[in-house]
DRENLUM-659917 format. One record per residue (C-alpha): residue number from 0; x, y, z. Coordinates in nm, 4 decimals. Layout:
% residues N
  num         u         v         w
  NUM         X         Y         Z
...
This chain:
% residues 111
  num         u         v         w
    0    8.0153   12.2814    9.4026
    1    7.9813   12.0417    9.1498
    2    8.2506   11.7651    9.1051
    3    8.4703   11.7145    8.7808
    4    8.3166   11.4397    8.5307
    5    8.6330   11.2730    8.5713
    6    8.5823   11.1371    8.9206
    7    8.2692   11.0713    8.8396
    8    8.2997   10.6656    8.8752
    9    8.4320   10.7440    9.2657
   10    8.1079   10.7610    9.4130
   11    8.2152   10.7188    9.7775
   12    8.4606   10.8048   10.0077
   13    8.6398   10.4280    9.9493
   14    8.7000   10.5005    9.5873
   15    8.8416   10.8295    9.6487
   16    9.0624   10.6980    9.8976
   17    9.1539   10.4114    9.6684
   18    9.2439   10.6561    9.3816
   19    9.4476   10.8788    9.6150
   20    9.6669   10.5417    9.7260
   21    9.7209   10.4072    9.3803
   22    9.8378   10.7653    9.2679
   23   10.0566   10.8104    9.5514
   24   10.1938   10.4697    9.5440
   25   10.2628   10.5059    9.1839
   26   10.4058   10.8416    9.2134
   27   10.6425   10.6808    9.4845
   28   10.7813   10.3871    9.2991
   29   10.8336   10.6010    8.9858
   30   11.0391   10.9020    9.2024
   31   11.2680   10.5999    9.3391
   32   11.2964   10.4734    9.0501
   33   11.3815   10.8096    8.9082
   34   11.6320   10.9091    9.1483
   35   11.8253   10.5511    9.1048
   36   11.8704   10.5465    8.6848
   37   11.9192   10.9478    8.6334
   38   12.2395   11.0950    8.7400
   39   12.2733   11.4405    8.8600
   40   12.4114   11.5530    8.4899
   41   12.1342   11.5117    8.3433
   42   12.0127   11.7391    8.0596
   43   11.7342   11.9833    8.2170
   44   11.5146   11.8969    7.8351
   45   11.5609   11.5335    7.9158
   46   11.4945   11.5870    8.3013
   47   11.1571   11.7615    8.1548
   48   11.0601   11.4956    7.9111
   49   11.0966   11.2187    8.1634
   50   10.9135   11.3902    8.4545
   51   10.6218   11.5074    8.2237
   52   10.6128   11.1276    8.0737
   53   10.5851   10.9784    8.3556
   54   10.3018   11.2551    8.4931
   55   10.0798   11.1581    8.2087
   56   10.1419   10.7618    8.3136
   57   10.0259   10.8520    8.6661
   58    9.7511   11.0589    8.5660
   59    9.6508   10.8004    8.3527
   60    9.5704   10.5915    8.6284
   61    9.2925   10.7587    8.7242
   62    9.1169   10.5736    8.4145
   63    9.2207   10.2779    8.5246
   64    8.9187   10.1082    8.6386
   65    8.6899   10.1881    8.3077
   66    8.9792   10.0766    8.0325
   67    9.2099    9.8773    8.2144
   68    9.3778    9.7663    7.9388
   69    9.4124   10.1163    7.7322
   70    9.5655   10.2237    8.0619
   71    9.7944    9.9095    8.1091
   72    9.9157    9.9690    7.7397
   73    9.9331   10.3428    7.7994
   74   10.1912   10.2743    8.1133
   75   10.4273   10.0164    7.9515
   76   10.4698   10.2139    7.6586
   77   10.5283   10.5689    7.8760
   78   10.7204   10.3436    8.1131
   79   10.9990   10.2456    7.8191
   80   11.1165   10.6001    7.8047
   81   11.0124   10.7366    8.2015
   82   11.1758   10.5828    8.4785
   83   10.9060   10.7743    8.6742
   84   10.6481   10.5637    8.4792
   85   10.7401   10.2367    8.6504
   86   10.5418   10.2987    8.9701
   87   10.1897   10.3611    8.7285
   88   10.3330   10.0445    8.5265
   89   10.3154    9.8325    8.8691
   90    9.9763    9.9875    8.9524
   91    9.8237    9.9290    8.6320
   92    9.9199    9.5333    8.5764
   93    9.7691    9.4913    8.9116
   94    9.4919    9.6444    8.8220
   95    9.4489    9.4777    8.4882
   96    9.4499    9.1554    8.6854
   97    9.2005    9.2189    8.9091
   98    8.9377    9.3595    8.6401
   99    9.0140    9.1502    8.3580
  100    8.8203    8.8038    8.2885
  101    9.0902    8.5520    8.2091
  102    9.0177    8.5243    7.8442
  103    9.0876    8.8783    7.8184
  104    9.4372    8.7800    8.0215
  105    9.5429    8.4768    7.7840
  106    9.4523    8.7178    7.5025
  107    9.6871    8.9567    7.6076
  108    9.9977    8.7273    7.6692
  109    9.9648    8.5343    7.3136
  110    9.9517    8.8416    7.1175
């Protein structure tokens, strides 16, 4: 069976395990996060937009190591409106420090 082109950079077992932990951890972080700021009478369309916000921030992640900084921006943005984003958020500006050159850093913060 032939594997999907999108986890096509995980080429061993290490990256997949890496992806899997980053997902997970973001996915964690975000549901705590959810659970504290919503309140049980919360609007189900609001409920919906929030949950399927802060999906596409996780899923996002899976990017993360071939535009680190599309999926940074992608994550603070998604993460102003999804508590559920926050976990991704976390994930990503760790990630975006470990990949990025420092120019690329400095550039970031002065803009």
């Amino acid at each position: 069976m032939e594997s999907l082109k999108l986890f096509a950079e995980c080429e061993n077992r290490r990256d997949r395990m890496v992806n899997g932990a980053a997902v997970g951890i973001a996915f964690t972080f975000g549901l705590i996060a959810s659970f504290d700021v919503l309140d049980m009478d919360t609007s189900l369309l609001t409920l919906a937009f929030v949950t399927v916000t802060g999906l596409a921030s996780i899923l996002s992640l899976l990017f993360r190591r071939r535009r680190p900084v599309a999926v940074g921006i992608v994550t603070v943005v998604l993460g102003l409106v999804s508590p559920l984003a926050s976990g991704a958020f976390l994930v990503a500006l760790l990630n975006a420090a470990i990949r990025l050159p420092w120019k690329a850093h400095t550039s970031l913060i002065s803009r």
